[in-house]
C-alpha positions, 0 to 999 in steps of 0.5 A: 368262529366265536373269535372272529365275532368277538372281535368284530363285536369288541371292533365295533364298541371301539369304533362307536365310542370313538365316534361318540367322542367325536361327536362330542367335540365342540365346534369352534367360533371363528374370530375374525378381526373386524368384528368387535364383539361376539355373543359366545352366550349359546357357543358353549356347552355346560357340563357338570362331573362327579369329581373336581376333574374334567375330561373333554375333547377339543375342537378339531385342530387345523390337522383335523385331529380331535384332542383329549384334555383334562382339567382339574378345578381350582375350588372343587367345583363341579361345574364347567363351561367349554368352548372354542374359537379359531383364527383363520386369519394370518394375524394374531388376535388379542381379544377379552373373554368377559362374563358380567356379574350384574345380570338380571335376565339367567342370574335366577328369580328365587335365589339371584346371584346377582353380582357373583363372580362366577368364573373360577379360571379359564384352562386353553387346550394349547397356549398360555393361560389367559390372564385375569383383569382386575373388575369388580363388575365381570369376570375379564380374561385376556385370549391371544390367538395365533393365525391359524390356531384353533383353541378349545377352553375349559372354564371352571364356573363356580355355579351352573349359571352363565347369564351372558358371556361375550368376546369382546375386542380390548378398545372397544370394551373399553368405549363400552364401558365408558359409556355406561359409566356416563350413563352410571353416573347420570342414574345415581344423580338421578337417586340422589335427587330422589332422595334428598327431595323425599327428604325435604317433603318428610322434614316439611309435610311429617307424613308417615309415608315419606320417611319410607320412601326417602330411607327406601331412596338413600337406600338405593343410591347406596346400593348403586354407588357401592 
């Protein structure tokens, strides 16, 4: 009789932390071919471990079998982010998962990390490795996903931070980005201005004021050039 309580109690815990995995499974983001871009900031989940290891489950697969990985970190770090997409469709999707430096809102307001490089890499549950591109400004690793392939990725974060993280389609990335290099350059002519007219009402007027604001000037077109 203990016996058979024993082994319904011992039953039960496998049972509950069986669900309990499950439970912990991340659900997976459909990625579809139309759309160009998707806000993956509030589709994943952070967690922090003890040690430079991680172990999570993964998205239920087409089969509706949940997985378990396990990822050790590159820098012995200890934080990670985790997510997953799926395509349902019956072609494949190249996609670019990107994470900007500059990002004012998330980067913290006593100690900002503005303009850190925050993903360390990215590990998928099945597939190769995405490859990192070469930006100064974003983290920028290329996906591929196959028809019918749900993929659970494991992103090593060299902070707890994640301001803004999106999935964007190659070209359009790219549209992007070459309109806000028009806007960039449109701003530094703009400080550049600033700065040489400041200068110009220090060299003619001598007032102490201007030569703070014309080195304050220079000093932001240097910063927005660099």
């Amino acid at each position: 009789m203990r016996f058979s309580c024993a082994s319904t109690a011992v039953g039960a815990l496998i049972a509950l932390a069986l669900g309990a995995g499950a439970a912990r499974a991340v659900d997976a983001v459909n990625v579809r071919l139309d759309v160009p871009a998707i806000d993956l900031t509030d589709a994943v989940e952070h967690q922090r471990t003890d040690t430079d290891r991680i172990q999570v489950s993964t998205a239920p697969g087409a089969d509706g079998i949940v997985r378990r990985i396990e990822v050790r970190s590159r820098e012995a770090n200890t934080n990670w982010v985790v997510f997953a997409l799926a395509n349902n469709g019956d072609e494949q999707i190249d996609r670019l998962i990107v994470a900007p430096n500059y990002r004012m809102v998330g980067s913290g307001l006593l100690w900002p990390d503005l303009g850190l490089s925050r993903i360390v890499s990215v590990t998928p549950s099945s597939g190769d490795r995405p490859e990192r591109q070469d930006n100064p400004n974003s983290d920028i690793f290329r996906i591929t996903l196959d028809p019918g392939s749900v993929v659970t990725f494991v992103m090593e974060m060299r902070t707890d931070r994640l301001p803004q993280l999106y999935l964007w389609e190659p070209e359009a990335y790219k549209d992007k980005i070459n309109s806000f290099t028009l806007y960039y350059g449109i701003v530094i002519g703009i400080a550049g201005l600033l700065a040489l007219f400041l200068t110009i009402l220090f060299v003619v007027k001598g007032s102490v004021m201007f030569p703070a604001a014309a080195a304050l000037g220079w000093a932001v077109l240097a910063y927005i050039g660099t």
